[in-house]
DOGU-511217 format. One record per atom (N, C-alpha, C): residue in three letters; atom name; x, y, z. Coordinates in nm, 2 decimals, decimal comma. Atoms other than C-alpha are relative to their C-alpha. Layout:
# residues N
NODE type atom u v w
NODE ALA CA X Y Z
...
***
This chain:
# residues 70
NODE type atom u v w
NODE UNK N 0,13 0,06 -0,05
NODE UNK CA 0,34 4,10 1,52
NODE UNK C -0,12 0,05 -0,09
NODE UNK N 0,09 -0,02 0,07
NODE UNK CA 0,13 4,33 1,31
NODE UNK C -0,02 -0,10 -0,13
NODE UNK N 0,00 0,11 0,16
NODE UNK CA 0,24 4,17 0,99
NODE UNK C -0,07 -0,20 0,03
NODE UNK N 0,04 0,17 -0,06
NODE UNK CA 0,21 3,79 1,14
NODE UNK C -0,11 0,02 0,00
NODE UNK N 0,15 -0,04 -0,01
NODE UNK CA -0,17 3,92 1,24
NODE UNK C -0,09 0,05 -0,18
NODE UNK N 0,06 -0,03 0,14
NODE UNK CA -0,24 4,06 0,87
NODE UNK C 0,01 -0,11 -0,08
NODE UNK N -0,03 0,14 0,04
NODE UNK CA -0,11 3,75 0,73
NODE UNK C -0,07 -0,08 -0,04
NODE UNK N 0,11 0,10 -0,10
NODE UNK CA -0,36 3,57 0,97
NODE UNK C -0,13 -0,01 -0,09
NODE UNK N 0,11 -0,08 0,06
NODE UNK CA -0,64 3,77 0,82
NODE UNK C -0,05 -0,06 -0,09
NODE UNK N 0,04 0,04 0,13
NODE UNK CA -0,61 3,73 0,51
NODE UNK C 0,02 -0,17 -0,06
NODE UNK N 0,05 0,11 0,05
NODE UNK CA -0,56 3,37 0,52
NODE UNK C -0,13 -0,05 0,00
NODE UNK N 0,09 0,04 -0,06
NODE UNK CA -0,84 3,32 0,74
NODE UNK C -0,11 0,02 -0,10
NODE UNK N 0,14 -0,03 0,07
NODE UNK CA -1,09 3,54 0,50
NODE UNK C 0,03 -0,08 -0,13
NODE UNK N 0,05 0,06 0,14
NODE UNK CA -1,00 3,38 0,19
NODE UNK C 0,01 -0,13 -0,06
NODE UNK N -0,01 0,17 0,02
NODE UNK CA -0,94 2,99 0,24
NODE UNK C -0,15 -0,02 0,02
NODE UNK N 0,15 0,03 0,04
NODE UNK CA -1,26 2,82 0,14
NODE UNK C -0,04 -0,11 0,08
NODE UNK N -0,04 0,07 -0,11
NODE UNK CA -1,23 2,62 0,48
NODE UNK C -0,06 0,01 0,11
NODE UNK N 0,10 -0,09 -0,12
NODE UNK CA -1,41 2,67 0,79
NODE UNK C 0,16 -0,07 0,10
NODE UNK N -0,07 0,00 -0,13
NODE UNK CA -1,15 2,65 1,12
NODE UNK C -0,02 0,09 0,10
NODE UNK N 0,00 -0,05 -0,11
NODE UNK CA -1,13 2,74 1,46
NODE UNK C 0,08 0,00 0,10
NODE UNK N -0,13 -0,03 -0,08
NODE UNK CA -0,92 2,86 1,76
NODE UNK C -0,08 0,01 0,12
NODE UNK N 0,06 0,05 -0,09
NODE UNK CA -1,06 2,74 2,09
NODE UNK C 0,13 0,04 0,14
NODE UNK N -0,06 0,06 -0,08
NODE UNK CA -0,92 2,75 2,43
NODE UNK C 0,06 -0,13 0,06
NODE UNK N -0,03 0,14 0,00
NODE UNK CA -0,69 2,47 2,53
NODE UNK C -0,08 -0,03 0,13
NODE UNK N 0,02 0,02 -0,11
NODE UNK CA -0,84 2,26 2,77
NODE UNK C -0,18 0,05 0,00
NODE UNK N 0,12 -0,05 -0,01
NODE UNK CA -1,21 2,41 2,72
NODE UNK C -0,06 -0,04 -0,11
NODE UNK N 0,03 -0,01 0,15
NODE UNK CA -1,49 2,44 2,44
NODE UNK C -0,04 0,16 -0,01
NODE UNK N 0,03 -0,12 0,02
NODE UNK CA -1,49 2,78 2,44
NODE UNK C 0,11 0,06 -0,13
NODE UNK N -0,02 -0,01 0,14
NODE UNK CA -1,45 2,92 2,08
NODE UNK C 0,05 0,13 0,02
NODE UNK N -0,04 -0,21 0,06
NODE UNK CA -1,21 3,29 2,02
NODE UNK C -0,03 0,02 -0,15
NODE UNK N -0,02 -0,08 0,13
NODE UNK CA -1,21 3,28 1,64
NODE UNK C -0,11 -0,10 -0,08
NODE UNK N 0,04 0,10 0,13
NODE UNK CA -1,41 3,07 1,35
NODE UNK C 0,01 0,06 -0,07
NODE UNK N -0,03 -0,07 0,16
NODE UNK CA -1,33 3,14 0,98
NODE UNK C -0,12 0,05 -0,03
NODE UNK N 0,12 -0,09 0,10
NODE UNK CA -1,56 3,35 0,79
NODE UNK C -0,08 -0,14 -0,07
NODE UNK N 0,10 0,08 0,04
NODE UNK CA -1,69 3,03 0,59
NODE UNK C -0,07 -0,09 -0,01
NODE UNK N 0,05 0,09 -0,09
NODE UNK CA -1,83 2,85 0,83
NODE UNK C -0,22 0,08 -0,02
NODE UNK N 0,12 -0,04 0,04
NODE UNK CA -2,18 3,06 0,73
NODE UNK C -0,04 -0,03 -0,13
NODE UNK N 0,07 0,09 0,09
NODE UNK CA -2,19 2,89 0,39
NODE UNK C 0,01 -0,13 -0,02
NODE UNK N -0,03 0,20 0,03
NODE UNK CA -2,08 2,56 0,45
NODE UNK C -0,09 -0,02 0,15
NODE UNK N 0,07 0,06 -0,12
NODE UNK CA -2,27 2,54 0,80
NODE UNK C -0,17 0,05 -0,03
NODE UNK N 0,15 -0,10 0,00
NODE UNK CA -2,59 2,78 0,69
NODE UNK C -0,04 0,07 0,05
NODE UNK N 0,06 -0,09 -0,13
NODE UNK CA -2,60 2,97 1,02
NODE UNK C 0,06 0,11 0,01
NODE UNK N -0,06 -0,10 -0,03
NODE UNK CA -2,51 3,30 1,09
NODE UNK C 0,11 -0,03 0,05
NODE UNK N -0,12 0,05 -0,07
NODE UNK CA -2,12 3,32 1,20
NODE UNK C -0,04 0,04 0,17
NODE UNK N 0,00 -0,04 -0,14
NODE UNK CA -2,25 3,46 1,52
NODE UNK C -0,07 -0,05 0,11
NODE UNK N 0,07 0,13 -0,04
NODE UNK CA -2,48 3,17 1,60
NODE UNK C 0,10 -0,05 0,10
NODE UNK N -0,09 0,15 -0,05
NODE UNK CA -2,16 2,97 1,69
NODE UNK C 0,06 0,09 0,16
NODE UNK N -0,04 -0,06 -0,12
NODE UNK CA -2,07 3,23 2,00
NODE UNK C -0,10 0,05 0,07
NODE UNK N 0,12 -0,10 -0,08
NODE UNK CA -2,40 3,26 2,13
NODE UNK C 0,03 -0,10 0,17
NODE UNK N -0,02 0,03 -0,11
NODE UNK CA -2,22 3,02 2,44
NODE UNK C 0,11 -0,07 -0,05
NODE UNK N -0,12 0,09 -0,02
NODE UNK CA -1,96 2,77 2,53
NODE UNK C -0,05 -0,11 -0,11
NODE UNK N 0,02 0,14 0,08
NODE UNK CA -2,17 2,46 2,34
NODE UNK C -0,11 0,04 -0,14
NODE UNK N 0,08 -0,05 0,15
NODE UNK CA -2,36 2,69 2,04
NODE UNK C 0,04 -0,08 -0,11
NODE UNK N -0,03 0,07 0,11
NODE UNK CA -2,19 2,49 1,78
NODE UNK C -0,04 -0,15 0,00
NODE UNK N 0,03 0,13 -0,03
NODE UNK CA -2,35 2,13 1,92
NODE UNK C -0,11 0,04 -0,06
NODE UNK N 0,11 0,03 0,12
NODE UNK CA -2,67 2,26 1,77
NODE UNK C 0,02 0,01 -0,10
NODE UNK N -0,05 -0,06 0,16
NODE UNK CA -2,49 2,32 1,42
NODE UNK C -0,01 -0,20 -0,01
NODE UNK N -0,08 0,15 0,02
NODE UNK CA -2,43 1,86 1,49
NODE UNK C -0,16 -0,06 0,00
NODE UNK N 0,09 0,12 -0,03
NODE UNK CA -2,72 1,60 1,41
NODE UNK C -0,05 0,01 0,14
NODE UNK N 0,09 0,00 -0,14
NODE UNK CA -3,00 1,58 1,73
NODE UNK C 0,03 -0,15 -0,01
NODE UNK N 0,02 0,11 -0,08
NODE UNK CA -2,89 1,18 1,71
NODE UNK C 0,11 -0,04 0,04
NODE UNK N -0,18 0,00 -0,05
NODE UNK CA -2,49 1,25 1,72
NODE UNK C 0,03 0,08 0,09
NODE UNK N -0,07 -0,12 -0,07
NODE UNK CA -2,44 1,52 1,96
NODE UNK C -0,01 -0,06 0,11
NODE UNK N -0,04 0,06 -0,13
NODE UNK CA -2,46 1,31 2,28
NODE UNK C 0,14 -0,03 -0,03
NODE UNK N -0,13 0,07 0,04
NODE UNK CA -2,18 1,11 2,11
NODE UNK C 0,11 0,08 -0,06
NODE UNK N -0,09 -0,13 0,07
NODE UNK CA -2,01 1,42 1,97
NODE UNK C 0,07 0,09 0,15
NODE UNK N -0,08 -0,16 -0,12
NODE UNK CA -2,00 1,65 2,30
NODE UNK C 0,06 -0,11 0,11
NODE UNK N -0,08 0,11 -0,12
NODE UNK CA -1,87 1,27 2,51
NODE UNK C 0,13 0,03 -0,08
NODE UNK N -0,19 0,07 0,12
NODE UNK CA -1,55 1,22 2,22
NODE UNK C 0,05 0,24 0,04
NODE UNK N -0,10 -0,09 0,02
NODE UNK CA -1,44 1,59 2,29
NODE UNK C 0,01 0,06 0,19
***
């Protein structure tokens, strides 16, 4: 389990990717990749300031249409 978790890590920190690991069934966010702060522009810790912090990261004329489709 350690190893699998170290693995994890180091994919996570050094793919040039932004992903995330969400609750099923919810929008509540456990993980986002590290480079989601240069491809989004916001602090990574913006995106956990609640359940819907990442809807301000989307367009003010998409996000109705964004937070319906999920």
């Amino acid at each position: 389990l350690r190893l699998s978790e170290e693995r994890f890590r180091q994919l996570a920190e050094h793919i040039d990717e932004v992903f995330w690991i969400a609750v099923p069934g919810t929008r509540e966010l456990l993980y986002v990749s590290p480079p989601y702060e240069r491809v989004w522009g916001r602090p990574l810790a913006s995106v956990y300031g609640g359940q819907d912090a990442w809807l301000d990261t989307v367009h003010p004329d998409d996000r109705a249409h964004v937070a319906q489709s999920i």
